[in-house]
C-alpha positions as a printed NumPy array, in Angstrom:
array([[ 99.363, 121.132, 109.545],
       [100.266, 124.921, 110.526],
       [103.456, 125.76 , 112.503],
       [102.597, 128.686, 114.318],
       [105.748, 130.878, 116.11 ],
       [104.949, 132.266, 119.23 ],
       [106.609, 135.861, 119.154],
       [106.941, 138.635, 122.246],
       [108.22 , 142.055, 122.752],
       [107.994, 144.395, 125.805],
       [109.443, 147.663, 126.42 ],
       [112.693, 147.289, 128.567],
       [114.001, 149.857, 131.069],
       [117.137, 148.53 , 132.345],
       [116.76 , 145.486, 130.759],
       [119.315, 143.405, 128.431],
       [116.95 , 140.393, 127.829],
       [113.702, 138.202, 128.692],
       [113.266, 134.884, 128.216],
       [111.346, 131.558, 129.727],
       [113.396, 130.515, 132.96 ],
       [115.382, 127.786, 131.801],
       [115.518, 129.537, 128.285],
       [113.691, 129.22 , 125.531],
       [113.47 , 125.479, 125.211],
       [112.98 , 124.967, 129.341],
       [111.384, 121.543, 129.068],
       [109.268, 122.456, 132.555],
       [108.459, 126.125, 131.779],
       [104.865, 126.235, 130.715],
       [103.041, 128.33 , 127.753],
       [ 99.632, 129.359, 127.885],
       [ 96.92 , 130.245, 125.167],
       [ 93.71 , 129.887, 123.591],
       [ 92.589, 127.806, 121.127],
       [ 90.399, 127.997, 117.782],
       [ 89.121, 124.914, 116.625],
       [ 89.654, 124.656, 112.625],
       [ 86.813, 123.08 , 111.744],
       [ 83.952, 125.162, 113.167],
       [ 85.613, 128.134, 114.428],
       [ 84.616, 127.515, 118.263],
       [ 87.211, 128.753, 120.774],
       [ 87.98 , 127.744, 124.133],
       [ 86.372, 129.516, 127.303],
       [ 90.111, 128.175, 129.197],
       [ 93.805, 128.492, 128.136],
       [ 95.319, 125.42 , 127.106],
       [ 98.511, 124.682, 128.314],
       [101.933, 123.053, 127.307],
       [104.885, 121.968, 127.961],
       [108.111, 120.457, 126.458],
       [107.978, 117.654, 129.66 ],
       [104.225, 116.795, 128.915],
       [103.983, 114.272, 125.623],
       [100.806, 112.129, 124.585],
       [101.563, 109.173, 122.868],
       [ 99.491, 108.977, 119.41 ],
       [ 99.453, 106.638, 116.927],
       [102.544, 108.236, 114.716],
       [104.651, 109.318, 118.148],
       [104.096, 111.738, 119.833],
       [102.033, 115.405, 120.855],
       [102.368, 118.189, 123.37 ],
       [ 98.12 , 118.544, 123.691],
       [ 95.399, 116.55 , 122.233],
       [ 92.202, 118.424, 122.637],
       [ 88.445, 117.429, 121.424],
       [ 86.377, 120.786, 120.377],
       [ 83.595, 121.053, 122.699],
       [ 80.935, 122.088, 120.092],
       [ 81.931, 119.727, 117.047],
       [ 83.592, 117.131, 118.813],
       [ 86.836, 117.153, 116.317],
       [ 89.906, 116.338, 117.851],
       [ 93.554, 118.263, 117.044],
       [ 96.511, 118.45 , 118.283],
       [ 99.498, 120.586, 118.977],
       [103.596, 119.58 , 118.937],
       [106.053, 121.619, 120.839],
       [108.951, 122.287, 117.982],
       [112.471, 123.144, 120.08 ],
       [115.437, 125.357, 118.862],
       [113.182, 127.422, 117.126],
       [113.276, 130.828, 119.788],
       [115.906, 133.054, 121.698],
       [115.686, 135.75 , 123.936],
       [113.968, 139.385, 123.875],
       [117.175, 140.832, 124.078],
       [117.124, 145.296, 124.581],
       [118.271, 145.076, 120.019],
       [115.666, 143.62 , 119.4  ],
       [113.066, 145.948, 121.809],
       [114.838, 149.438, 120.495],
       [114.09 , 148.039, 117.042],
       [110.61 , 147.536, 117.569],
       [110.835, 143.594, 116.8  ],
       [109.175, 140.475, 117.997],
       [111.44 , 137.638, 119.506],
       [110.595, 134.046, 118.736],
       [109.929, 132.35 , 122.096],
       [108.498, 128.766, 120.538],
       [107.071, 127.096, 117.621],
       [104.36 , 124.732, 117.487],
       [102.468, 122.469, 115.017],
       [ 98.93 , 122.784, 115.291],
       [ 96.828, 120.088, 113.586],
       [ 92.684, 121.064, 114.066],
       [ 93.526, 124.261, 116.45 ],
       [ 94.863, 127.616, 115.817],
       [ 96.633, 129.428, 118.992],
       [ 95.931, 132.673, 119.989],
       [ 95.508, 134.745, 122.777],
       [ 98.992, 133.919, 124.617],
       [ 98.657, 134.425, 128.646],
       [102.177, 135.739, 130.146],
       [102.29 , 134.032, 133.673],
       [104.672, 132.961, 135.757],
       [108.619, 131.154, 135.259],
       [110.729, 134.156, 133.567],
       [113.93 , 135.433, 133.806],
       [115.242, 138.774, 132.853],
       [119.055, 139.983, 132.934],
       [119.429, 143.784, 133.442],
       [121.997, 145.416, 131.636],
       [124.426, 145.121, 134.644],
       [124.156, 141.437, 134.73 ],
       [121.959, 141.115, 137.673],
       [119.452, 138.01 , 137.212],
       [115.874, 138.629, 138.081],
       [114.284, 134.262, 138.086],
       [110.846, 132.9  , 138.404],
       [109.198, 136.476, 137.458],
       [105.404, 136.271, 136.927],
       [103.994, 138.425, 134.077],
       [100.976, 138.052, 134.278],
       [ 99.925, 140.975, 135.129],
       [102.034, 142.029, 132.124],
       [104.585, 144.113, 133.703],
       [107.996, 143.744, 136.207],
       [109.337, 146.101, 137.384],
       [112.47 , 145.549, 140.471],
       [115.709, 147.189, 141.426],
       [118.889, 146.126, 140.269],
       [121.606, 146.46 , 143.132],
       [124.566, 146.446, 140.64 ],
       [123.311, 148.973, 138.312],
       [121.589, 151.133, 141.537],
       [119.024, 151.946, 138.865],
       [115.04 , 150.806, 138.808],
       [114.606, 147.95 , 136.005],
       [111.255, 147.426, 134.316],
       [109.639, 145.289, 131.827],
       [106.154, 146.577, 130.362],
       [103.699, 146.92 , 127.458],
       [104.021, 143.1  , 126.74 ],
       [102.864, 141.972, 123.591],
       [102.359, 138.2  , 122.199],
       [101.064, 137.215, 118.841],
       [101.211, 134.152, 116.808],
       [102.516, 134.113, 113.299],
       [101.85 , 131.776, 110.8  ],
       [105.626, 130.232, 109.533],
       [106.482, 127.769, 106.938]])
Protein backbone atom coordinates (compact mmCIF):
# COMPACT_ATOMS: atom_id res chain seq x y z
CA UNK A 1 0.00 0.00 0.00
CA UNK A 2 1.10 3.70 -1.12
CA UNK A 3 -0.92 6.79 -0.04
CA UNK A 4 -0.41 9.11 -2.68
CA UNK A 5 -1.51 13.14 -1.99
CA UNK A 6 -2.88 14.76 -4.78
CA UNK A 7 -1.31 18.39 -4.67
CA UNK A 8 -2.23 21.69 -7.05
CA UNK A 9 -1.08 25.17 -7.49
CA UNK A 10 -2.04 27.81 -10.13
CA UNK A 11 -1.12 31.30 -10.45
CA UNK A 12 -3.97 33.57 -9.02
CA UNK A 13 -4.85 37.07 -10.25
CA UNK A 14 -7.53 38.26 -8.11
CA UNK A 15 -7.91 35.23 -6.50
CA UNK A 16 -8.07 34.34 -2.57
CA UNK A 17 -8.58 30.52 -3.04
CA UNK A 18 -9.49 27.31 -5.27
CA UNK A 19 -10.86 24.40 -4.22
CA UNK A 20 -13.30 21.29 -5.41
CA UNK A 21 -17.00 22.73 -5.27
CA UNK A 22 -18.25 21.41 -2.19
CA UNK A 23 -14.60 21.66 -0.74
CA UNK A 24 -12.11 19.48 -0.53
CA UNK A 25 -13.90 16.42 0.74
CA UNK A 26 -17.21 17.11 -1.74
CA UNK A 27 -18.44 13.53 -1.66
CA UNK A 28 -19.96 14.17 -5.50
CA UNK A 29 -17.05 16.22 -6.92
CA UNK A 30 -15.08 13.92 -9.13
CA UNK A 31 -11.07 13.50 -9.60
CA UNK A 32 -9.55 12.39 -12.63
CA UNK A 33 -6.14 10.63 -13.51
CA UNK A 34 -4.15 8.02 -14.98
CA UNK A 35 -3.08 5.01 -13.78
CA UNK A 36 0.27 2.81 -13.69
CA UNK A 37 -0.19 -0.62 -13.00
CA UNK A 38 2.58 -1.83 -10.30
CA UNK A 39 3.23 -4.92 -11.47
CA UNK A 40 4.18 -4.50 -15.14
CA UNK A 41 4.38 -0.90 -15.55
CA UNK A 42 1.39 -0.67 -18.22
CA UNK A 43 -0.64 2.56 -18.02
CA UNK A 44 -4.02 3.34 -18.94
CA UNK A 45 -4.97 4.80 -22.51
CA UNK A 46 -8.32 6.53 -20.24
CA UNK A 47 -8.45 8.51 -16.93
CA UNK A 48 -9.85 6.71 -14.18
CA UNK A 49 -12.17 8.36 -12.15
CA UNK A 50 -13.35 8.74 -8.43
CA UNK A 51 -15.37 9.81 -6.17
CA UNK A 52 -16.05 10.00 -2.37
CA UNK A 53 -20.04 8.86 -3.29
CA UNK A 54 -18.81 5.84 -5.46
CA UNK A 55 -17.62 2.71 -2.99
CA UNK A 56 -17.06 -1.05 -4.14
CA UNK A 57 -17.64 -3.42 -1.62
CA UNK A 58 -14.46 -5.88 -1.24
CA UNK A 59 -13.85 -8.48 0.88
CA UNK A 60 -12.20 -6.25 3.92
CA UNK A 61 -14.87 -3.11 3.29
CA UNK A 62 -14.63 -1.04 1.12
CA UNK A 63 -12.73 0.90 -2.25
CA UNK A 64 -13.20 4.02 -4.31
CA UNK A 65 -11.95 1.98 -7.85
CA UNK A 66 -11.12 -1.54 -8.47
CA UNK A 67 -9.40 -1.81 -11.76
CA UNK A 68 -7.88 -5.09 -13.64
CA UNK A 69 -4.56 -4.06 -15.77
CA UNK A 70 -5.34 -4.68 -19.27
CA UNK A 71 -1.95 -6.26 -20.22
CA UNK A 72 -1.24 -8.48 -16.99
CA UNK A 73 -4.56 -8.92 -15.82
CA UNK A 74 -3.62 -7.88 -11.97
CA UNK A 75 -6.19 -6.26 -10.19
CA UNK A 76 -5.60 -3.00 -7.60
CA UNK A 77 -7.35 -0.78 -6.08
CA UNK A 78 -7.60 2.76 -4.89
CA UNK A 79 -9.38 4.31 -1.40
CA UNK A 80 -10.45 7.87 -1.25
CA UNK A 81 -8.76 9.08 2.32
CA UNK A 82 -10.96 12.41 3.57
CA UNK A 83 -9.69 15.36 5.77
CA UNK A 84 -6.50 15.07 4.30
CA UNK A 85 -6.66 18.57 1.77
CA UNK A 86 -7.68 22.37 1.99
CA UNK A 87 -7.82 25.02 -0.31
CA UNK A 88 -5.20 26.77 -2.81
CA UNK A 89 -5.52 29.75 -0.95
CA UNK A 90 -3.38 33.26 -2.77
CA UNK A 91 -0.35 32.25 0.69
CA UNK A 92 0.10 29.47 -0.47
CA UNK A 93 0.35 30.54 -4.57
CA UNK A 94 2.78 33.76 -3.66
CA UNK A 95 4.88 31.14 -1.87
CA UNK A 96 5.25 28.96 -4.65
CA UNK A 97 3.56 25.86 -2.74
CA UNK A 98 1.39 22.95 -3.62
CA UNK A 99 -2.06 22.59 -1.76
CA UNK A 100 -3.23 19.14 -0.78
CA UNK A 101 -6.56 18.58 -2.57
CA UNK A 102 -6.94 14.55 -1.61
CA UNK A 103 -5.20 11.53 -0.54
CA UNK A 104 -5.60 8.16 -1.74
CA UNK A 105 -4.40 4.57 -1.08
CA UNK A 106 -3.35 2.89 -4.04
CA UNK A 107 -2.92 -0.90 -3.81
CA UNK A 108 -1.48 -2.35 -7.57
CA UNK A 109 -1.77 1.32 -9.31
CA UNK A 110 0.20 4.41 -9.06
CA UNK A 111 -1.76 7.82 -10.06
CA UNK A 112 -0.49 10.21 -12.23
CA UNK A 113 -1.34 12.45 -14.78
CA UNK A 114 -4.28 14.40 -12.85
CA UNK A 115 -6.99 15.92 -15.49
CA UNK A 116 -8.47 19.40 -14.06
CA UNK A 117 -12.18 19.33 -15.34
CA UNK A 118 -15.11 20.55 -14.30
CA UNK A 119 -16.95 21.26 -10.40
CA UNK A 120 -14.60 24.17 -8.86
CA UNK A 121 -15.04 27.03 -6.97
CA UNK A 122 -12.83 29.98 -6.56
CA UNK A 123 -13.38 33.08 -4.09
CA UNK A 124 -11.75 36.33 -5.36
CA UNK A 125 -10.22 38.43 -2.95
CA UNK A 126 -13.44 40.57 -2.65
CA UNK A 127 -15.50 37.66 -1.66
CA UNK A 128 -17.27 37.14 -4.85
CA UNK A 129 -17.90 33.22 -5.48
CA UNK A 130 -17.13 31.95 -8.90
CA UNK A 131 -19.10 27.75 -8.66
CA UNK A 132 -19.06 24.87 -11.01
CA UNK A 133 -15.82 26.33 -12.95
CA UNK A 134 -14.37 23.85 -15.49
CA UNK A 135 -10.54 23.75 -15.73
CA UNK A 136 -9.98 21.82 -18.02
CA UNK A 137 -8.67 23.71 -20.28
CA UNK A 138 -6.41 24.72 -17.36
CA UNK A 139 -7.23 28.26 -16.98
CA UNK A 140 -10.41 30.73 -15.62
CA UNK A 141 -10.39 33.66 -16.03
CA UNK A 142 -14.03 36.03 -15.14
CA UNK A 143 -14.83 39.42 -13.74
CA UNK A 144 -15.51 40.04 -10.31
CA UNK A 145 -18.35 42.77 -9.92
CA UNK A 146 -17.35 43.62 -6.28
CA UNK A 147 -13.75 44.05 -6.81
CA UNK A 148 -14.49 45.77 -10.62
CA UNK A 149 -11.20 44.05 -11.39
CA UNK A 150 -10.58 40.91 -14.02
CA UNK A 151 -9.90 37.59 -11.86
CA UNK A 152 -7.88 34.74 -13.32
CA UNK A 153 -6.67 31.39 -12.47
CA UNK A 154 -3.76 29.91 -14.77
CA UNK A 155 -0.59 27.83 -15.17
CA UNK A 156 -2.28 24.89 -13.25
CA UNK A 157 -0.14 22.34 -12.02
CA UNK A 158 -1.04 18.75 -10.38
CA UNK A 159 1.38 16.17 -9.20
CA UNK A 160 1.18 13.27 -6.94
CA UNK A 161 3.45 12.83 -4.00
CA UNK A 162 4.26 9.87 -2.35
CA UNK A 163 3.22 10.42 1.75
CA UNK A 164 3.57 8.19 4.66
Amino acid sequence: MVNYMLMITAEFDNIKSLQPQGGCDDPSFTYYFKLKCGNCGEVTEKEAWLNLDEKIAVPKGSVNLVQKCKCCGREGTITMVPNCGHPLTEDLVEQGEFAPMMLFDCRGYEPFDFAFGSGWRAESLEGTKFNDIDLSEEEFSEYCEKGKCPVMISNLRAIFKVVK
